[in-house]
DRENPA-3360 file (N, C-alpha, C; in nm, 2 decimals, always signed):
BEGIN
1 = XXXXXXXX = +8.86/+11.57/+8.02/+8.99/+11.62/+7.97/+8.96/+11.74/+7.88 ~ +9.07/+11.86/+7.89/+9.00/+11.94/+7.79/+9.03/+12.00/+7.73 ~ +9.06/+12.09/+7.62/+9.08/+12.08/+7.50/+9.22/+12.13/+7.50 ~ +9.29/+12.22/+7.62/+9.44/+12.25/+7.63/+9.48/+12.11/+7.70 ~ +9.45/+12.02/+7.78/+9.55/+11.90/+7.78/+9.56/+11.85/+7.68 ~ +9.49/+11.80/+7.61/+9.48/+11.68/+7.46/+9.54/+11.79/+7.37 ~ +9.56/+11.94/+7.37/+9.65/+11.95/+7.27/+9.77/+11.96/+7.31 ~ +9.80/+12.01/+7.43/+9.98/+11.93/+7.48/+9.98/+11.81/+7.49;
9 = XXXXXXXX = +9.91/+11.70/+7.50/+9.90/+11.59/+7.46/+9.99/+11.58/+7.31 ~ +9.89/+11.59/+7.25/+9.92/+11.61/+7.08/+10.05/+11.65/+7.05 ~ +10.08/+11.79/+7.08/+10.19/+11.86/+7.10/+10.33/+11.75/+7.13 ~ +10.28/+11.68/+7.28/+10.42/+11.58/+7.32/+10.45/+11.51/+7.19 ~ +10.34/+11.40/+7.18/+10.32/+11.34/+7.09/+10.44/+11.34/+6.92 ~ +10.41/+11.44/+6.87/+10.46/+11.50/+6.74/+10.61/+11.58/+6.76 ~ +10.63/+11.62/+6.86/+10.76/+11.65/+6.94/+10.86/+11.49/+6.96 ~ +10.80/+11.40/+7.01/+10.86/+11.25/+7.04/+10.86/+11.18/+6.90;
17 = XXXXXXXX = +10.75/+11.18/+6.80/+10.78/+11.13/+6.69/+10.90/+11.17/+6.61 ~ +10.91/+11.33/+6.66/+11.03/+11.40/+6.56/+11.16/+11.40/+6.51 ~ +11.19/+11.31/+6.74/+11.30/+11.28/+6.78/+11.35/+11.16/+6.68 ~ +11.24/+11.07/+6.64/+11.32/+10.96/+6.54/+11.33/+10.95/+6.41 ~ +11.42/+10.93/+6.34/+11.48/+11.00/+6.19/+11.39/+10.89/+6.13 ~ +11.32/+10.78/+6.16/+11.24/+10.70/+6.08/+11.09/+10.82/+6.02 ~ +11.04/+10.91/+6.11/+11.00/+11.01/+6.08/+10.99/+11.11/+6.00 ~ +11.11/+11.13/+5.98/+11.18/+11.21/+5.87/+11.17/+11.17/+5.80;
25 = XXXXXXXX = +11.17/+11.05/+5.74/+11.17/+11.03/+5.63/+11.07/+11.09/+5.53 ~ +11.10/+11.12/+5.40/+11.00/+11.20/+5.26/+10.98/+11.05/+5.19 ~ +10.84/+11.01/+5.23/+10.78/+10.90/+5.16/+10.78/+10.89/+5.01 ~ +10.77/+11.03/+4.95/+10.81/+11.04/+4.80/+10.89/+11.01/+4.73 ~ +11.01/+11.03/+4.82/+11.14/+11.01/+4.76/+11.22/+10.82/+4.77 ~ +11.06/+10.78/+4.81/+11.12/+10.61/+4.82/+11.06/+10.55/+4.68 ~ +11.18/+10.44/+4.62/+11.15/+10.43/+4.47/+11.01/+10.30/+4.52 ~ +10.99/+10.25/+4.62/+10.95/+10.09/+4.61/+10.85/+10.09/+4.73;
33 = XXXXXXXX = +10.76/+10.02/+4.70/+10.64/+9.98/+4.78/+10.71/+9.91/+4.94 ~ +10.79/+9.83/+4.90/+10.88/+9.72/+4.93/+10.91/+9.85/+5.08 ~ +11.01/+9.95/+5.04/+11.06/+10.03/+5.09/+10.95/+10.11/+5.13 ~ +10.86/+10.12/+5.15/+10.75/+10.17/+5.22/+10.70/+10.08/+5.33 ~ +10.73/+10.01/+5.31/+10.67/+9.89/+5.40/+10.76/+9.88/+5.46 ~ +10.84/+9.85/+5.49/+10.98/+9.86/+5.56/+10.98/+9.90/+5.66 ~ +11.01/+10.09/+5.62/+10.95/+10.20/+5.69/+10.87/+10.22/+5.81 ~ +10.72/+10.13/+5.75/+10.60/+10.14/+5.83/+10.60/+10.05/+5.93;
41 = XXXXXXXX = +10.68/+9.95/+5.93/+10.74/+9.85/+6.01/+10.82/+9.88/+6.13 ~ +10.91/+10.00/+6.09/+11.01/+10.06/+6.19/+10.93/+10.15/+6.23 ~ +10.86/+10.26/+6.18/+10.79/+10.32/+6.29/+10.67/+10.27/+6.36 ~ +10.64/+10.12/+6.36/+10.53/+10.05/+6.42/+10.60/+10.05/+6.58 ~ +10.72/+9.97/+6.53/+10.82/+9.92/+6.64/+10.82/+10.07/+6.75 ~ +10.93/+10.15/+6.68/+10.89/+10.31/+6.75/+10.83/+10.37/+6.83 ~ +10.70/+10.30/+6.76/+10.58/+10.40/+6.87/+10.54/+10.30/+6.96 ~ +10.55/+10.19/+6.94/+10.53/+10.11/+7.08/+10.64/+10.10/+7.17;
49 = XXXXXXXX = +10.76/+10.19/+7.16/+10.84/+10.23/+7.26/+10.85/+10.40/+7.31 ~ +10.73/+10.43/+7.28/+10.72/+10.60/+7.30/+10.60/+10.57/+7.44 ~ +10.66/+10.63/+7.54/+10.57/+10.61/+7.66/+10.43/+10.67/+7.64 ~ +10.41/+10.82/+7.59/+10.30/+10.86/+7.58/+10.22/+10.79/+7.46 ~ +10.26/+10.66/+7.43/+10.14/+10.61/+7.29/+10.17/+10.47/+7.35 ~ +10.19/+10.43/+7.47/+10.17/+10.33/+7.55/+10.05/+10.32/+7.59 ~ +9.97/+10.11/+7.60/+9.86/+10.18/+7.64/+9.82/+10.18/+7.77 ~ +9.94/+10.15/+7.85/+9.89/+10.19/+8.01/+9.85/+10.40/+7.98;
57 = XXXXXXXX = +9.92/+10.44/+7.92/+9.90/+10.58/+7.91/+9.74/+10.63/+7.80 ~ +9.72/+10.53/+7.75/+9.58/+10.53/+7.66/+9.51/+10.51/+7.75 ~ +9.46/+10.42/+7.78/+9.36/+10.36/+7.86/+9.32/+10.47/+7.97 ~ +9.44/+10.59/+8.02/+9.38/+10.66/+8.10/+9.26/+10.81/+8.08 ~ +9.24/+10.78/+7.93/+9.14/+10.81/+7.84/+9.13/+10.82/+7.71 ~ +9.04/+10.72/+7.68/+8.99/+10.68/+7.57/+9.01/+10.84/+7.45 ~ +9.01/+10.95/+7.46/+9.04/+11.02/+7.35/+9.17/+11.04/+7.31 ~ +9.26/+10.97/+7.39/+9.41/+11.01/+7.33/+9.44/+10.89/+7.21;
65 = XXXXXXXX = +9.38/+10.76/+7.17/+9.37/+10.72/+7.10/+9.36/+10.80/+6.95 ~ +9.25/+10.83/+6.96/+9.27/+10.91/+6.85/+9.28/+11.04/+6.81 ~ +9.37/+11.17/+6.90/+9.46/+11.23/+6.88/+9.58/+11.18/+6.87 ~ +9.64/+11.03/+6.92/+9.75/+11.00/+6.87/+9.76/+10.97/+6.73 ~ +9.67/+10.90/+6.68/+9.66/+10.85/+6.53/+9.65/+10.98/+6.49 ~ +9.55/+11.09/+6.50/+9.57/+11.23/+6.43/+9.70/+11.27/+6.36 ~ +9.78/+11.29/+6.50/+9.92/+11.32/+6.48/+10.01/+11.23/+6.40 ~ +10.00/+11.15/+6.42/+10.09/+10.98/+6.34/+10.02/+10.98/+6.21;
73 = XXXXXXXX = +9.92/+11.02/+6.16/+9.86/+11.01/+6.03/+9.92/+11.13/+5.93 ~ +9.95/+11.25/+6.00/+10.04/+11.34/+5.93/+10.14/+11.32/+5.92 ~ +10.22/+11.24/+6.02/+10.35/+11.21/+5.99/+10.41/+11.06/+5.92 ~ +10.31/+10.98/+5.94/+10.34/+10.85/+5.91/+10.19/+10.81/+5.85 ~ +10.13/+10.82/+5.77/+9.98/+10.76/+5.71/+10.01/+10.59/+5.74 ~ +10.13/+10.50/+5.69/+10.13/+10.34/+5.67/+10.11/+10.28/+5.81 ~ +10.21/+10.35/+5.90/+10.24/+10.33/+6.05/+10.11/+10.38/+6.11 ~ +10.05/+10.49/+6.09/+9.97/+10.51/+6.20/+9.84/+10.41/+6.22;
81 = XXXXXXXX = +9.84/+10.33/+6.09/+9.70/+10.25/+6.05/+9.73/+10.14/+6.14 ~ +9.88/+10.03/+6.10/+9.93/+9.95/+6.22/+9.89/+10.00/+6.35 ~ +9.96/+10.14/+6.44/+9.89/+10.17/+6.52/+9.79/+10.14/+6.56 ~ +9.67/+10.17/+6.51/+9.54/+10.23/+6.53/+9.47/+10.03/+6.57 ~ +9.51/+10.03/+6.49/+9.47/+9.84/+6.49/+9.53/+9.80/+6.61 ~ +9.67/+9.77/+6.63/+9.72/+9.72/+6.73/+9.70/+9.78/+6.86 ~ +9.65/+9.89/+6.88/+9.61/+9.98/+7.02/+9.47/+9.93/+7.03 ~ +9.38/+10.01/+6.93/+9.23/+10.06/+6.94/+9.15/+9.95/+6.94;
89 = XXXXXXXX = +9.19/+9.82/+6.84/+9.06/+9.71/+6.87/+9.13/+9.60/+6.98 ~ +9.23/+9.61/+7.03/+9.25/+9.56/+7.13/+9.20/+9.60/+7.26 ~ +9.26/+9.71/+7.30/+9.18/+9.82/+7.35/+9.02/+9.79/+7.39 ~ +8.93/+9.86/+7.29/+8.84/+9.84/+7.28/+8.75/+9.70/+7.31 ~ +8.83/+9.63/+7.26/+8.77/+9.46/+7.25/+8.78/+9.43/+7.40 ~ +8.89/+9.44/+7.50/+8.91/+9.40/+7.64/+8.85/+9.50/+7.72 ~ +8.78/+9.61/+7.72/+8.72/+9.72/+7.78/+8.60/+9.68/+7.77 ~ +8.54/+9.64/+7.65/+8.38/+9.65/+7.63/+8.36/+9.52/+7.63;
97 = XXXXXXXX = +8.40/+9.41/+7.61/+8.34/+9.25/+7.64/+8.43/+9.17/+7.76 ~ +8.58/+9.28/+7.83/+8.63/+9.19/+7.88/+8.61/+9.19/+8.01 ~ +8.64/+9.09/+8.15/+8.61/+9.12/+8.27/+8.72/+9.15/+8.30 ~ +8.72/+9.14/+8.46/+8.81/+9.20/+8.53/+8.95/+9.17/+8.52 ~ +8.91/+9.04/+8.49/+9.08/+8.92/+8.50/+9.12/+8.98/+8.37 ~ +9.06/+9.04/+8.26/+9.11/+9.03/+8.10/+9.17/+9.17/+8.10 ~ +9.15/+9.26/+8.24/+9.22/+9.43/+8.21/+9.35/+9.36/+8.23 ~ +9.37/+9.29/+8.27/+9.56/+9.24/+8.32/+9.60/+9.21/+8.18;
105 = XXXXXXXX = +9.55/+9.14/+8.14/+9.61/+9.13/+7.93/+9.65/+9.24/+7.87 ~ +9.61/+9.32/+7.91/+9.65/+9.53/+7.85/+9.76/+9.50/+7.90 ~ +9.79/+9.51/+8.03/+9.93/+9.53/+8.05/+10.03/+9.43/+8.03 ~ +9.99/+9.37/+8.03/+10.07/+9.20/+7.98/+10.13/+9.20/+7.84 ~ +10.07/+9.26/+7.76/+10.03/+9.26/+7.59/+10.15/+9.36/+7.57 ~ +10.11/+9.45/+7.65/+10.25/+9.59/+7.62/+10.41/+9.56/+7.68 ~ +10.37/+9.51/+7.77/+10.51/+9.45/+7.85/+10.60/+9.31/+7.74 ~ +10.48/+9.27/+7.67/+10.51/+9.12/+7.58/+10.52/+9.04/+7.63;
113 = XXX = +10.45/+9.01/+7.73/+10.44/+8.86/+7.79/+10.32/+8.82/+7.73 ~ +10.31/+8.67/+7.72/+10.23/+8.60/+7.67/+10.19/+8.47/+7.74 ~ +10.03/+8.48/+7.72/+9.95/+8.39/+7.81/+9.98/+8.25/+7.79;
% end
C-alpha cells in the first residue's frame, strides 16, 4: 500500500469523523471527568459504525489500524484508545494465534453476534 492511498485513507477517515458533532466537541470546555467519559463512550459507539474503521475494512491491511488511531487521536485522544483496544488486540490476537475457524469471529464480533 503506498503512501498516497493511506493518506486518502486518512484523509476519508478525518472527513467521516467530522461529519459527527460528538467530534466537535472542545474537550476543554467540559467542566467534569464524568462528562469526558461520556463523550468517549459516544464516539466509541461512532466509529464502530464508520465503514472505513470497520474491521472487515482493517484487516485488508494491517497499517490502516494505525493511521486510523493517528487520525482519532487528534480528534478524540479518550475514544481513540477504546478504539485501538477494541480493533488492534483483537485483531491481532485472532490473526497471530488464531486458525482458520477463529477468522469467522472477526466478522461475527463486528456484525455482534455472539458465540
Amino acid at each position: 500500500m503506498d503512501i498516497e492511498l493511506l493518506t486518502n485513507i486518512v484523509n476519508a477517515i478525518y472527513e467521516e469523523l467530522q461529519k459527527h458533532p460528538d467530534y466537535k466537541i472542545d474537550l476543554l470546555s467540559l467542566k467534569s471527568f464524568d462528562e469526558i467519559r461520556r463523550i468517549a463512550a459516544r464516539q466509541t459507539i461512532i466509529s464502530k459504525s464508520i465503514d472505513l474503521l470497520s474491521l472487515e475494512n482493517i484487516i485488508q491491511n494491517l497499517r490502516r489500524p494505525a493511521y486510523a488511531t493517528r487520525i482519532m487521536m487528534q480528534l478524540a485522544p479518550s475514544s481513540s484508545i477504546k478504539y485501538s483496544v477494541g480493533i488492534q488486540l483483537f485483531v491481532s490476537a485472532i490473526l497471530n494465534i488464531g486458525t482458520e475457524k477463529h477468522l469467522s469471529y472477526i466478522s461475527d464480533a463486528e456484525e455482534g453476534k455472539k458465540h
